[in-house]
C-alpha positions in Angstrom: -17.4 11.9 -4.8 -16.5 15.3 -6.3 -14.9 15.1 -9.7 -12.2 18.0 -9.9 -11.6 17.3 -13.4 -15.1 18.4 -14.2 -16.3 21.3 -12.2 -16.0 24.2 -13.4 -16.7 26.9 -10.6 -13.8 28.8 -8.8 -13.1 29.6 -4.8 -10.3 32.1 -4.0 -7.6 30.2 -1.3 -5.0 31.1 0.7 -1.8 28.6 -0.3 1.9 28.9 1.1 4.0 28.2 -1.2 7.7 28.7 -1.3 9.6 32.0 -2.2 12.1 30.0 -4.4 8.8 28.5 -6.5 6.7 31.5 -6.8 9.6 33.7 -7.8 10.2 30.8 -10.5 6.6 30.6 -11.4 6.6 34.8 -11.9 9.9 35.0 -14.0 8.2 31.9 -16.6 5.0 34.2 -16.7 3.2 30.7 -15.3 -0.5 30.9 -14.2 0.4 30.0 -10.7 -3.7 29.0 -10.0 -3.5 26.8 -12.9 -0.3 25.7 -11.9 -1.4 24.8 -8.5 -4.9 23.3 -10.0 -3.4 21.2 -11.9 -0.9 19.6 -9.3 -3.5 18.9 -7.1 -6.1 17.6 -9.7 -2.6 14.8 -10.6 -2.2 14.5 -6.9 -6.2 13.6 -6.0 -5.5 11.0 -9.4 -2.6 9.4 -7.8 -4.1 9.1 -4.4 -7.6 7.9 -6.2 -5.5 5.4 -7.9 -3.5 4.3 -5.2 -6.8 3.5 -2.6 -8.3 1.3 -6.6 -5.4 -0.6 -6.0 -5.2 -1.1 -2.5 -9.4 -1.8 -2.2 -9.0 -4.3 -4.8 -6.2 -6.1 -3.9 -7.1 -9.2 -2.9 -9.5 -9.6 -6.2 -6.6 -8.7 -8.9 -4.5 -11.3 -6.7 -7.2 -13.8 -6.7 -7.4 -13.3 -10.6 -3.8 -13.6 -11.6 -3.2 -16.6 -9.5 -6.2 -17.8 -11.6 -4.4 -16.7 -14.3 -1.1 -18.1 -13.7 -2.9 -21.8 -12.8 -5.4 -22.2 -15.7 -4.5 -20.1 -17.9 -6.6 -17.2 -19.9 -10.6 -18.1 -20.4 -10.5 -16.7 -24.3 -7.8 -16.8 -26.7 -7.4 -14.3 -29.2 -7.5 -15.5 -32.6 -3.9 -13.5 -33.2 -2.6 -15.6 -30.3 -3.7 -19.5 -31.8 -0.6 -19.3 -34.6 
């Protein structure tokens, strides 16, 4: 799995992108690469975090209703008083 957090090499693209945004993006002197970079790098986060959840499902379900029956295994000290 490619980590686009962490490369570092750069590949000229063709993006459309609307007028409205690009004149926007000009007139705040705004990188619009980095812009873009970034948005996508948040988007590929989202979407990474979103399959996690979705994958694992049916284990964090598994181990709340654990939870919720029998309580936590280990008691912080903090938490005896």
């Amino acid at each position: 799995m490619v980590d686009p957090i962490k490369s570092s090499r750069r590949r000229s693209i063709n993006l459309t992108i609307r007028e409205d945004v690009i004149a926007a993006v000009k007139s705040l002197s705004l990188n619009a690469s980095q812009a873009a970079e970034a948005g996508l790098i948040e988007a590929i986060r989202q979407a990474r975090a979103q399959a996690w959840r979705q994958e694992n499902r049916a284990g964090v379900d598994a181990h709340n209703a654990r939870i919720e029956a029998d309580g936590v295994l280990l008691s912080p000290d903090w938490a005896l008083e």
